[in-house]
PAKOLBA-127805 format. One record per residue: x, y, z of N, C-alpha, C in turn; residue in one letter. Coordinates in steps of 0.1 Angstrom, whole numbers, plus 5000, padded with zeros to 4 digits. Each point is the difference from the previous one (the first is absolute). Layout:
XYZXYZXYZA...
***
This chain:
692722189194499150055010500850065011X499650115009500550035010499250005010X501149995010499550025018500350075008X499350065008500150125007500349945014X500750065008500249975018499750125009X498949975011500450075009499250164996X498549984999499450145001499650065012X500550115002499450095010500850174997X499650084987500450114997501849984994X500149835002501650014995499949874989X500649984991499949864992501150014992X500249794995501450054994499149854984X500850034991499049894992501549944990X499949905005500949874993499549914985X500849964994499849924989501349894998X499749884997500249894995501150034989X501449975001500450074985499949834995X499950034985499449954991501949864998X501050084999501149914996501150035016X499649965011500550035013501749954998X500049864992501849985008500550024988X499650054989500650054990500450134998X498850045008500750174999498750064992X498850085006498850134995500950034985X499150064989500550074994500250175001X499050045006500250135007500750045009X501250094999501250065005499150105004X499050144996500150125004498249995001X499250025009498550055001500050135002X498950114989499950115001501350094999X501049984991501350035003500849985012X499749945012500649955013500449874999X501249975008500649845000498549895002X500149864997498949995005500849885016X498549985007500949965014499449855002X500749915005499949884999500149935017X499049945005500649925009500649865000X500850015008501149844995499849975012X499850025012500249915010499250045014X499649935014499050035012500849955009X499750075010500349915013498850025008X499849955013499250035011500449915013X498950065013500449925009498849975004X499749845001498549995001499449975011X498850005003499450005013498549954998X499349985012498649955000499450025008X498850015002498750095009500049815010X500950015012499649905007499750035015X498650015002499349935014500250195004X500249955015500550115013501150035006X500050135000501850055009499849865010X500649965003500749945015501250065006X499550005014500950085010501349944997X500549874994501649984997500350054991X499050054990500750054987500550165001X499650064995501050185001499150025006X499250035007499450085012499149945001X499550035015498749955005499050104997X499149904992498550114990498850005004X499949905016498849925005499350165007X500150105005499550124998499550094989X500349944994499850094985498249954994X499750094997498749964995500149884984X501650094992499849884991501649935004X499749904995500949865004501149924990X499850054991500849964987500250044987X501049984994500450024988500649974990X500150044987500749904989501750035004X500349825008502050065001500549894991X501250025002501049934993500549965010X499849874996500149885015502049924992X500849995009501049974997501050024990X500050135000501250104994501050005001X501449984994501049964995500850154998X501050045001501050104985500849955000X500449835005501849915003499250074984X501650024997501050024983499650134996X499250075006499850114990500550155015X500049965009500150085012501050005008X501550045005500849965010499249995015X500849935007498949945009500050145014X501450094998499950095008499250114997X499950034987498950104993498649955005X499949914997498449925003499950055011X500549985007499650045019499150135001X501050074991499450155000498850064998X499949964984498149994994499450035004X498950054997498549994997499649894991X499049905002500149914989499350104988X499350095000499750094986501649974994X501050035004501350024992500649864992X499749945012500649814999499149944990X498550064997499049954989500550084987X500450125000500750074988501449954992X500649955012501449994995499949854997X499549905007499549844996499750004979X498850125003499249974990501050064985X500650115003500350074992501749944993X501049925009500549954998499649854994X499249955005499449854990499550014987X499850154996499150044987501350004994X501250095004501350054993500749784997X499949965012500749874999499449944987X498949934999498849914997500350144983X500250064998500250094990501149994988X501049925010501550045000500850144999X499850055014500350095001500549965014X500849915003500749955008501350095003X500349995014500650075005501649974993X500249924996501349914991499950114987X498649944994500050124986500350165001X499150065017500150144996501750015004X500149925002502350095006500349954986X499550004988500949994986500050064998X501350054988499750164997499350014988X499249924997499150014985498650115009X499849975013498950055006499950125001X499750104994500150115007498750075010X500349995012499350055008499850115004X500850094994499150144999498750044993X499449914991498849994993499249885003X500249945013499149905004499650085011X498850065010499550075007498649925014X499750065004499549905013498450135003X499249984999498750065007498949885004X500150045011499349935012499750055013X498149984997499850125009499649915017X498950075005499549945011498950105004X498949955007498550055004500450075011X500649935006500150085016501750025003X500949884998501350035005500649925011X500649995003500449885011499350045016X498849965005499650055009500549955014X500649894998500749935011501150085007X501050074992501250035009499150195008X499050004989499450185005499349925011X499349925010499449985004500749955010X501349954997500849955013500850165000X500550074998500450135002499050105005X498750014998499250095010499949935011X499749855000500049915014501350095008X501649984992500949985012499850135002X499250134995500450125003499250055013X499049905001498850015007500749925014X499749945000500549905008501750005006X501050024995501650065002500750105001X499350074993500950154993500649994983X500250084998499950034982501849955001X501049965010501249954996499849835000X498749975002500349875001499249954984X499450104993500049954989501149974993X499749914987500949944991500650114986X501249995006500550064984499549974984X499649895001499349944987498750055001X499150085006499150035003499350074986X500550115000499750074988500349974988X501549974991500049924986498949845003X499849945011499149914995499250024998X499250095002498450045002500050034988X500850084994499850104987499149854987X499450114992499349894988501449984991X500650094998501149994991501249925004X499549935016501249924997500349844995X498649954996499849864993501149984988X499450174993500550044985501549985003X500750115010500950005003500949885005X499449935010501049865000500249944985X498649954991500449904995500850074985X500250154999500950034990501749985012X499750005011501649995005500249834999X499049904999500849895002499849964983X499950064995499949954984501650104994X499750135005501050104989499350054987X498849995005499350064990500050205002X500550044991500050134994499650114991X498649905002499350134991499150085006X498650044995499150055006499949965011X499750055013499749915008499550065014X498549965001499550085014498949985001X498750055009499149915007498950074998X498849934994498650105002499249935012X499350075002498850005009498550054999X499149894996498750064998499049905005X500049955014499449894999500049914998X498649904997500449924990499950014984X499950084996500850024989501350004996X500549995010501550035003500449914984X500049865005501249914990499350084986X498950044995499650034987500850164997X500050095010501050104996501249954996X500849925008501449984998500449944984X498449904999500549954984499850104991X498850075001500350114988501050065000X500650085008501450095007501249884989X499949865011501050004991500449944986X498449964993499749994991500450174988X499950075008500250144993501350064995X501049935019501250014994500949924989X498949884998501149924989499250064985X499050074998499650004989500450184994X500850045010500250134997501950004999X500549835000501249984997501050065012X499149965019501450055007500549895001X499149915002500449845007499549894988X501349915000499449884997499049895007X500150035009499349895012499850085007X499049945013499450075007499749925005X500149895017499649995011498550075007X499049924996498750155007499049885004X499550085012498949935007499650095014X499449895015499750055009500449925012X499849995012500449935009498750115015X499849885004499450085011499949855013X500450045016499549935011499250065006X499050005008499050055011499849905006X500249895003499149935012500850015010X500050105007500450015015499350105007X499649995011499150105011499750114994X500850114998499850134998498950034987X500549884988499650044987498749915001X499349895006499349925000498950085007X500950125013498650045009499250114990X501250044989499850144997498750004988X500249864990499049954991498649965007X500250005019498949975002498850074999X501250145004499350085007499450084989X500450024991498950064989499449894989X499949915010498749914993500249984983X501449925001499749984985500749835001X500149915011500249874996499149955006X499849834995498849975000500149945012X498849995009499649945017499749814999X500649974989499249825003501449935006X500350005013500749945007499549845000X498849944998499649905005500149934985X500550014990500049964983501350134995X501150025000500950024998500249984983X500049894998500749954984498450074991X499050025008498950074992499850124999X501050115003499850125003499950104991X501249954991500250084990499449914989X499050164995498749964996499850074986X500750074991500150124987498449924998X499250094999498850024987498949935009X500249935012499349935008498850095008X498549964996499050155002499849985018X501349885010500050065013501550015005X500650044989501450045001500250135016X500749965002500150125015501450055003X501050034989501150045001501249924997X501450035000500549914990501249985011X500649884996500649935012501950034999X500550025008501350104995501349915000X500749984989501349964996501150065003X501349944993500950004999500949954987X501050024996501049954991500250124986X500549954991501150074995499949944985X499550074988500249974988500650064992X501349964990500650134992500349894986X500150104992500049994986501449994998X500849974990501050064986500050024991X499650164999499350054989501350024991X500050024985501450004992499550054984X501250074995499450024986500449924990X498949974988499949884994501150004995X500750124995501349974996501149935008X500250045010501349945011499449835000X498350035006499949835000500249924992X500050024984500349934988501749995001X500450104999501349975000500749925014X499249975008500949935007499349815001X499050024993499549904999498849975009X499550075008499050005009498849934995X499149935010498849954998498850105003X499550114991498950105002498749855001X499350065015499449915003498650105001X500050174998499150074997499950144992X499550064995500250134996499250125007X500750095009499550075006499250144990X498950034998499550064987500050205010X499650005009499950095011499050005009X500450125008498950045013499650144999X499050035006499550115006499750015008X499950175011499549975011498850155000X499249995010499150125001500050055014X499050065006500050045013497850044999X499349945009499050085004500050085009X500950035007499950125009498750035009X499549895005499049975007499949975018X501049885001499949985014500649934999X501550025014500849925005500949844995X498449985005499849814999499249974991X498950054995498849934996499950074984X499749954987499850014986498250094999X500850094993498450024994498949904995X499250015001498949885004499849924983X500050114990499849994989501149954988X501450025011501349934993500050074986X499650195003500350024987501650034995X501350005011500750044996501049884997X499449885007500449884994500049994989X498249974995500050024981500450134993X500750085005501150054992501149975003X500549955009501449924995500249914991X499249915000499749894993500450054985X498650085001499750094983501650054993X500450065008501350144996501149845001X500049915009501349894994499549934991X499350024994499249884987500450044991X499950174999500350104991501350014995X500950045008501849995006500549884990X499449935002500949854993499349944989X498750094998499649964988499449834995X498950005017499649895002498250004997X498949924997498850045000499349965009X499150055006499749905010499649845000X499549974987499649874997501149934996X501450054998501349935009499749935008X499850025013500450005012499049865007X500349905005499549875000500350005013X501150015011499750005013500750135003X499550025015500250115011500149955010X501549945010500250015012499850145006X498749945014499750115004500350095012X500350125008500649995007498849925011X499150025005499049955005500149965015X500350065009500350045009499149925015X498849964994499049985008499350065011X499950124995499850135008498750054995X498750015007499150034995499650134994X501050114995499950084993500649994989X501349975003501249994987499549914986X499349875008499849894990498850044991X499250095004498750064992500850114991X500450065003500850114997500949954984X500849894999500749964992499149904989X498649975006499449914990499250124992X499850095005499250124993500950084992X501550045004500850034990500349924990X500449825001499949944991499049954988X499050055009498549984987500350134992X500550145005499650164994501249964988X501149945002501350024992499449904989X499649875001500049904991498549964992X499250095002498150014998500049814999X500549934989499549895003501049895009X499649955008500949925008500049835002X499449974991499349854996501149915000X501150104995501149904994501350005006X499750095012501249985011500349935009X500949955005500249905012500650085013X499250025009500850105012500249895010X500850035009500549895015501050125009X499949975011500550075008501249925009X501349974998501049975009500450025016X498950155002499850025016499149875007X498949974986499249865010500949905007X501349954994500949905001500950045012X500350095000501450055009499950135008X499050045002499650135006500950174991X499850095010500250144994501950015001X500950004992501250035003500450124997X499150105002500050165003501150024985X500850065004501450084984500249884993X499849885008501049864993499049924991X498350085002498949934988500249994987X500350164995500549984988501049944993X500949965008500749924993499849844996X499549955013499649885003498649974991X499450094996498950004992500349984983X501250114999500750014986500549855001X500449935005500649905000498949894996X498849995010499149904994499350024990X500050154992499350014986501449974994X501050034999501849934991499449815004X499649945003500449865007498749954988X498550085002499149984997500049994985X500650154993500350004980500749895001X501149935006500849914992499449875006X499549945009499349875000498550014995X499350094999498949974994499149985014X500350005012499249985013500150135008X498550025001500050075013499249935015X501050105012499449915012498750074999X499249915008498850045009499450155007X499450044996499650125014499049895011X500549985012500049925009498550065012X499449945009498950065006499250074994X499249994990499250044996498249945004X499550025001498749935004498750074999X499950145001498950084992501050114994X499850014986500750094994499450154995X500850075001498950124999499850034981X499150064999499350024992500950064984X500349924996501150024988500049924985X500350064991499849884988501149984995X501550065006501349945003499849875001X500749894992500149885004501749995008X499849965017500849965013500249904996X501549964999500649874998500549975015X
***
């Protein structure tokens, strides 16, 4: 059976390999390498309470009050402690996560300085939604407020999206493909097709891919306010984020950092690797509609769906769950259940849940962190909860 993660015009669909520490018997899909994930990292966090004025900024002006953070964050061992200073935590959630996937992999910093490694065909794509907004927001501050010499020289390479990608191929020596998309949240799902593409077209053996995104600080919290897309329940917090909920009122905003080690089944066989999924592919579409908001009818969703079902030579009565993107946003979440009914006509036999209910929106870093709970989900047999639910809107989707 397979599982899909993460619809909204982009999807990627995983399968269970059948003999994982033995080694797939298929080397080549469709005449292409076929691509294997061996290993995850992330940095994890939780929708707790309200900003307080001791924590990163005082929010007690703000109309909304809180959001899903990552309460007691660490990089001791994976970060020098002078580098750390510097960060954006977007970077410090990239380079945490992306290194613990390569470690927890064995792809330990000990193994890559052997010369069996060769890292000119291990490669790094990791994108970001927005980009490090902290050091751009303290640099128009000092420009405003000091003059443009009292900005920071780090000012500009921090900001950039390409520099997550960029650190964590400098502290690895990773040498292959390597560079940064941007689409939102879509973001982590570009990077894995991308670099799912480059290992099946034989640049890279490996591939480092995912997303990383921070926003909770003043500028990016006022900015989500102001076009009315997070949700206003200051007085119930841990109930906010609401996917499929029929008094859902917008979706509550994250943080953190999910990335893959994607690899081809050949290299992972040969080195003995534990294939813990088989990546089958992705598609992506475009409705070309409006900014923020999905065509109402999610028709270009159920053609993504359709055209990656197609691609990998999947049927739809395959397909047994769909992590959703589910946003809790009162257009998006209608939008994706109406694409999901057009793509699948019967839906009796699917399990959907939404990961945003648990942990709010982590903007570029959803798809990863998403990919990760449908990877966690095929190999234990459990999925979590879609959380806050209480009148459900009108669907014959069975919400887990």
């Amino acid at each position: 059976m397979g599982s899909i993660s993460c619809l909204s015009s982009y999807g990627l669909i995983f399968k269970k390999g059948k003999e994982s520490r033995n080694g797939p018997s298929m080397f080549q899909y469709n005449g292409l390498k076929a691509v294997e994930i061996t290993h995850l990292g992330l940095a994890r966090f939780e929708i707790k309470g309200l900003i307080p004025s001791s924590d990163r900024f005082d929010a007690l002006e703000y109309s909304v009050r809180f959001a899903g953070k990552i309460r007691d964050f660490s990089s001791k061992g994976y970060i020098d402690r002078k580098i750390d200073q510097r960060l954006d935590n977007t970077w410090k959630y990239c380079l945490v996560a992306g290194k613990r996937a390569l470690d927890d992999d064995g792809f330990g910093k000990e193994v890559l300085e052997t010369l069996q490694m060769d890292k000119t065909r291990m490669g790094v794509v990791v994108g970001s939604g927005v980009g490090a907004m902290t050091p751009f927001s303290n640099g128009v501050e000092a420009l405003v407020q000091r003059g443009y010499r009292k900005i920071s020289p780090f000012f500009v390479p921090h900001s950039m999206i390409s520099t997550g990608t960029a650190l964590l191929a400098i502290h690895t020596g990773l040498m292959g493909p390597t560079y940064s998309i941007s689409a939102a949240c879509a973001t982590s799902n570009y990077c894995f097709v991308a670099a799912a593409n480059h290992i099946r077209r034989g640049d890279a053996d490996v591939m480092v891919a995912g997303g990383a995104d921070y926003t909770i600080i003043p500028v990016a919290l006022g900015g989500f306010t102001a076009f009315r897309g997070v949700s206003q329940r200051n007085d119930e917090p841990q109930k906010a984020s609401r996917p499929w909920d029929k008094i859902r009122d917008g979706f509550v905003v994250g943080e953190g950092s999910g990335v893959l080690v994607m690899e081809s089944l050949e290299h992972a066989m040969k080195r003995g690797a534990n294939v813990i999924v088989e990546y089958l592919g992705g598609h992506v579409t475009c409705d070309a509609y409006h900014v923020t908001e999905p065509r109402l009818d999610g028709l270009r969703i159920s053609s993504c769906i359709i055209n990656n079902l197609e691609d990998v030579g999947v049927v739809p009565e395959e397909v047994n769950y769909v992590n959703g993107h589910a946003t809790s946003t009162i257009i998006r979440d209608l939008a994706e259940v109406n694409g999901i009914k057009k793509a699948f006509k019967s839906t009796s036999e699917i399990i959907m849940n939404s990961t945003k209910s648990m942990i709010g929106h982590s903007l570029g870093a959803a798809g990863g962190l998403e990919a990760i709970a449908t990877i966690k989900a095929i190999n234990t047999g459990w999925l979590h909860p879609t959380i806050n639910q209480y009148v459900k809107i009108t669907t014959k989707i069975f919400i887990h």
